[in-house]
C-alpha positions as semicolon CSV with decimal commas, in nm:
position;residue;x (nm);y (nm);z (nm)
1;X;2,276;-3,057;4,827
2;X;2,099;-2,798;4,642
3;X;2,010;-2,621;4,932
4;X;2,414;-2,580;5,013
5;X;2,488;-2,490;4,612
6;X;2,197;-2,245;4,642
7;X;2,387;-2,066;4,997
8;X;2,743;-2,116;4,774
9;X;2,620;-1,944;4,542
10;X;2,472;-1,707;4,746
11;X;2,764;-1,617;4,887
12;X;2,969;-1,574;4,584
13;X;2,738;-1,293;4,544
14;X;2,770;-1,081;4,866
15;X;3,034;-0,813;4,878
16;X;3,376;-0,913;4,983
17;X;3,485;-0,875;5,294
18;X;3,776;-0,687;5,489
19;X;4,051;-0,879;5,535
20;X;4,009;-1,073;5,915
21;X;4,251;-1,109;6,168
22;X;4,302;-1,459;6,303
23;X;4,301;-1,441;6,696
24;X;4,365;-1,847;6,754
25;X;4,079;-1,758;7,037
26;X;3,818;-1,624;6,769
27;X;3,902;-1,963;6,585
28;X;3,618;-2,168;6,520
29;X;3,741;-2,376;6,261
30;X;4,028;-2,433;6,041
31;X;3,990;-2,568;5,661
32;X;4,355;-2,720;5,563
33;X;4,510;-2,546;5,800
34;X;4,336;-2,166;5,732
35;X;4,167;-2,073;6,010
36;X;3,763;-1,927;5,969
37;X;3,706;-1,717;6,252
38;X;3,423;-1,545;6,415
39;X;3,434;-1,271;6,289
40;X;3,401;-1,409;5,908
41;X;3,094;-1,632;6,071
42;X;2,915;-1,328;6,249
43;X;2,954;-1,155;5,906
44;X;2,816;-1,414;5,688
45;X;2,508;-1,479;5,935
46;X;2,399;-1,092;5,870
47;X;2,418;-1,153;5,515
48;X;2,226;-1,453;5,536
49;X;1,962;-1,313;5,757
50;X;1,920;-1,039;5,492
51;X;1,845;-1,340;5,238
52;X;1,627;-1,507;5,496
53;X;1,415;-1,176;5,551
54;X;1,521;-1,126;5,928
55;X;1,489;-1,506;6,015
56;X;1,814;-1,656;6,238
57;X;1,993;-1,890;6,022
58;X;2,101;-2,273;6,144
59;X;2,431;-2,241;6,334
60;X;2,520;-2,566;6,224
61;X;2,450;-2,492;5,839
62;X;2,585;-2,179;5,837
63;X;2,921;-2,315;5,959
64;X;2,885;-2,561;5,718
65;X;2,870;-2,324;5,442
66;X;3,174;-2,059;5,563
67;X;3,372;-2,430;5,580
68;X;3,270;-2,481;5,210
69;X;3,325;-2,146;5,078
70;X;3,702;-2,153;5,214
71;X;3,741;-2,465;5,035
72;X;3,628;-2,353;4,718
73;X;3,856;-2,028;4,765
74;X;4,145;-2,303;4,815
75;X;4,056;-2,473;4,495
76;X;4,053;-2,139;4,330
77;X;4,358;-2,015;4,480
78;X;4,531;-2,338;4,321
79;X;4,395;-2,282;4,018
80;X;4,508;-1,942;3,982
81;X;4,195;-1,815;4,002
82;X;4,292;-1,517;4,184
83;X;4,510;-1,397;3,889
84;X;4,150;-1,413;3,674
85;X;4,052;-1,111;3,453
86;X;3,717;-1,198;3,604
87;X;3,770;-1,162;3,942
88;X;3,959;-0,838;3,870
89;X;3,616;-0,714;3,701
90;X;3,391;-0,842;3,994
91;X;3,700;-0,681;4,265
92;X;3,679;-0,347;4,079
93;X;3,309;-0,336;4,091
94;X;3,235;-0,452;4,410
95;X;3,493;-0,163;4,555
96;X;3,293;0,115;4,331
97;X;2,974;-0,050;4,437
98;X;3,049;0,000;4,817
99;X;3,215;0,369;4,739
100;X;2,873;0,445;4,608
101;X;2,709;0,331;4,931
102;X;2,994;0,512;5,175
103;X;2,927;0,828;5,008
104;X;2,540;0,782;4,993
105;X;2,605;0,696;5,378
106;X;2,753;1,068;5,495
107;X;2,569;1,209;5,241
108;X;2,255;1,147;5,459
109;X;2,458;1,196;5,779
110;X;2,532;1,529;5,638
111;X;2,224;1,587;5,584
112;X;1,967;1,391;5,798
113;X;1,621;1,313;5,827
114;X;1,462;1,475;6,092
115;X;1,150;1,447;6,280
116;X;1,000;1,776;6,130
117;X;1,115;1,653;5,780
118;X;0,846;1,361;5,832
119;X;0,621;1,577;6,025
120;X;0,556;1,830;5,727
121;X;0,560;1,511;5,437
122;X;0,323;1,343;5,661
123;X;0,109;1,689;5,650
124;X;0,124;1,691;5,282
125;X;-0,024;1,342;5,228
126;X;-0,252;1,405;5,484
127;X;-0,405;1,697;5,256
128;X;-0,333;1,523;4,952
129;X;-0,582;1,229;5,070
130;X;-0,879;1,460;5,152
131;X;-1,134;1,428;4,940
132;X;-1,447;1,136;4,916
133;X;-1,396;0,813;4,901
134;X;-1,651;0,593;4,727
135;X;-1,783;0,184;4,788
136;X;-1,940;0,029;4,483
137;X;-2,003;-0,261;4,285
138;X;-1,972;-0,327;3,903
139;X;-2,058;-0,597;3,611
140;X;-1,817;-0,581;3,307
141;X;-1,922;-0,680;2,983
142;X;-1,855;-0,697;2,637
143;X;-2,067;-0,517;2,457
144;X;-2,323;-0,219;2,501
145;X;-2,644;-0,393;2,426
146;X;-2,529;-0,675;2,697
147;X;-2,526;-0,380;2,954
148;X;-2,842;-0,234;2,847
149;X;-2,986;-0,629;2,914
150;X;-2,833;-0,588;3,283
151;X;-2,973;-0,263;3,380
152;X;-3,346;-0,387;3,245
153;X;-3,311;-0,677;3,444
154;X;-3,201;-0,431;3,783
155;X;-3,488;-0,229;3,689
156;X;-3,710;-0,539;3,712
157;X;-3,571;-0,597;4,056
158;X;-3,233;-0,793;4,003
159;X;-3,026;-0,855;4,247
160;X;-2,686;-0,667;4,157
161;X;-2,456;-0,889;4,342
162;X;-2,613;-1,196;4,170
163;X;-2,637;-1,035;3,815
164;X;-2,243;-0,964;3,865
165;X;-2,185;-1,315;4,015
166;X;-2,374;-1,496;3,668
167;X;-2,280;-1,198;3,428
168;X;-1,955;-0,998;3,492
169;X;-1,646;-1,087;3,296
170;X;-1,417;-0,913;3,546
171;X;-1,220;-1,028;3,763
172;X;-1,442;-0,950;4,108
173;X;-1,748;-1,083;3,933
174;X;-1,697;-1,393;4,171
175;X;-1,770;-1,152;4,476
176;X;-2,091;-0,953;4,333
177;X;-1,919;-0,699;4,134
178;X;-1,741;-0,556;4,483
179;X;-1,488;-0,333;4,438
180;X;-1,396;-0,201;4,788
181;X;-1,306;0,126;4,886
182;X;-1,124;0,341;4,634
183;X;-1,065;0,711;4,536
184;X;-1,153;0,848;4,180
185;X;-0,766;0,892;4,103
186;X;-0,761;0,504;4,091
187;X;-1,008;0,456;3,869
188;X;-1,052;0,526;3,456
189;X;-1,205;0,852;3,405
190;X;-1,496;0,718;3,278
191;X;-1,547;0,530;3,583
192;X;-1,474;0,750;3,849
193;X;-1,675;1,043;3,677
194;X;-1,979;0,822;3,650
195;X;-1,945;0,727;4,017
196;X;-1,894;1,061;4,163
197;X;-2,211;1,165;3,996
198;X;-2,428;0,920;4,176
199;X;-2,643;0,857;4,470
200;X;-2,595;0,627;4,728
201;X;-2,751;0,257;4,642
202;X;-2,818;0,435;4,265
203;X;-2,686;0,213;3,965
204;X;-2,620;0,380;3,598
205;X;-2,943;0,408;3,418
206;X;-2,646;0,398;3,115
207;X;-2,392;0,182;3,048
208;X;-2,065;0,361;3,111
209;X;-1,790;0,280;2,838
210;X;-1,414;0,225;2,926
211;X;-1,072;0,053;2,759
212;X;-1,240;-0,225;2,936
213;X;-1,560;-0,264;2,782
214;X;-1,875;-0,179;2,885
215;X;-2,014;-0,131;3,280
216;X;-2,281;-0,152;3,483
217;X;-2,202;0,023;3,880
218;X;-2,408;0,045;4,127
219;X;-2,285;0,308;4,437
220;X;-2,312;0,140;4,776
221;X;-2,152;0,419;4,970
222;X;-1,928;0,726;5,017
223;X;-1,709;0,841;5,322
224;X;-1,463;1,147;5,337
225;X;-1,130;1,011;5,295
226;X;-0,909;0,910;5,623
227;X;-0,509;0,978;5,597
228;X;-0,340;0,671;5,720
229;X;-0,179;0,677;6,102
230;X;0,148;0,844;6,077
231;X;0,308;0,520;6,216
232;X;0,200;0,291;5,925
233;X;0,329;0,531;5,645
234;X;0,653;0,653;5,866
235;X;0,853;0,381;5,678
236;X;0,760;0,490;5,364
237;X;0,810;0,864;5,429
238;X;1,140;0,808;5,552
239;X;1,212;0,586;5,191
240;X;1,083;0,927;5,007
241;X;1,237;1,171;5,168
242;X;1,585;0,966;5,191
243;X;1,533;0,922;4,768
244;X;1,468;1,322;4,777
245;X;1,787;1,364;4,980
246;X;1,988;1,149;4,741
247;X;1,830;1,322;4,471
248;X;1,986;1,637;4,569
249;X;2,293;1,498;4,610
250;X;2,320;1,411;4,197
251;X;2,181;1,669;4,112
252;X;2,489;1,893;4,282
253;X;2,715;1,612;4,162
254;X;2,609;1,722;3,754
255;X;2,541;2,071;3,822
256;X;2,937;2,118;3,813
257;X;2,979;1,847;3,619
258;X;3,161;1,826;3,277
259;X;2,960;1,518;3,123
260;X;3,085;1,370;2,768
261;X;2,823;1,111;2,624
262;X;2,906;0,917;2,309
């Protein structure tokens, strides 16, 4: 039962659709006598597979559901529902809402994306992802003097992983202190500058001081930095330059624009 309420209400949500011819050979049910026809069911599955991420709905279920949304439209039509200062509100916006869209829509086909448009972004983050790449580990603590502790005990021979594993309050103390792979820009300044000036399998001699207390890093290795295959970014080049695209379009939408805010 709450599975149906949850789809209900689901569909309450989705955009309303055209009005539907009934062709008594496109019937596949009728609720009190209205028919619900194919073309209402083919309509509803898309929507649904949009909720379900791509995954086919139950035929049966989804039936089920179309039969008891056109009961609760009877209900509301008997009611007088339809006459509702609501509905006007949610009709109103739902018809600006898919305007929007439609002239989004042949705003792009007016002005596509083409395969040298992803060629030459793909080229810029390319060379915007050059640069060194850098593999280390870390121990966060609280205080200074708790850091200085830590780097007496590496100079005694420590193991770094197991100092981080007993002594880090971060969150990848669990795992030694490993951080991964990252480039400076994702790290604090502090960080990043203290890394970049060491040697591979070197750990600060100093504790290095950021908004989140006080480190220990050790360096375990650096690599030039690799762009990503074209194919696993193309989705999100496409995303950017469609935003650019749209973009443009407001921005000639205000340029002649006379704009009164209050």
């Amino acid at each position: 039962m709450k599975n149906r309420l949850t789809a209900l209400l689901f569909a309450i949500a989705l955009p309303l659709t055209p009005a539907l011819a009934a062709d008594d050979a496109d019937v596949v049910a009728r609720v009190n006598g209205e028919p619900v026809n194919q073309a209402m069911l083919d309509f509803y599955r898309t929507q649904k597979q949009r909720q379900l991420g791509g995954q086919e709905p139950d035929a049966d279920n989804l039936l089920k559901e179309v039969i008891d949304i056109e009961l609760m439209i009877q209900d509301a039509h008997r009611q007088g529902l339809d006459d509702h200062p609501e509905l006007e509100q949610q009709i109103k916006f739902y018809r600006q809402n898919l305007m929007v869209n439609l002239a989004a829509r042949q705003y792009l086909q007016r002005h596509p994306i083409t395969e040298d448009d992803i060629q030459a972004a793909y080229k810029e983050l390319a060379a915007s992802q050059s640069g060194s790449e850098y593999h280390a580990r870390h121990i966060l603590v609280d205080t200074e003097a708790k850091a200085g502790e830590l780097i007496a005990q590496l100079d005694e021979g420590a193991d770094f992983a197991e100092l981080a594993k007993a002594e880090s309050t971060g969150p990848t103390g669990p795992r030694g202190g490993d951080l991964g792979w990252f480039s400076p820009d994702r790290m604090v300044k502090e960080f990043s500058e203290a890394v970049q000036e060491m040697d591979k399998g070197e750990y600060s001699s100093e504790p290095v001081k950021t908004q989140f207390g006080w480190h220990v890093i050790k360096l375990e290795d650096t690599r030039q930095a690799q762009a990503p295959a074209l194919e696993e970014v193309r989705e999100q080049i496409v995303n950017r330059l469609r935003n650019q695209r749209l973009n443009d379009y407001m921005a000639e939408l205000r340029k002649d624009a006379k704009i009164e805010m209050k």
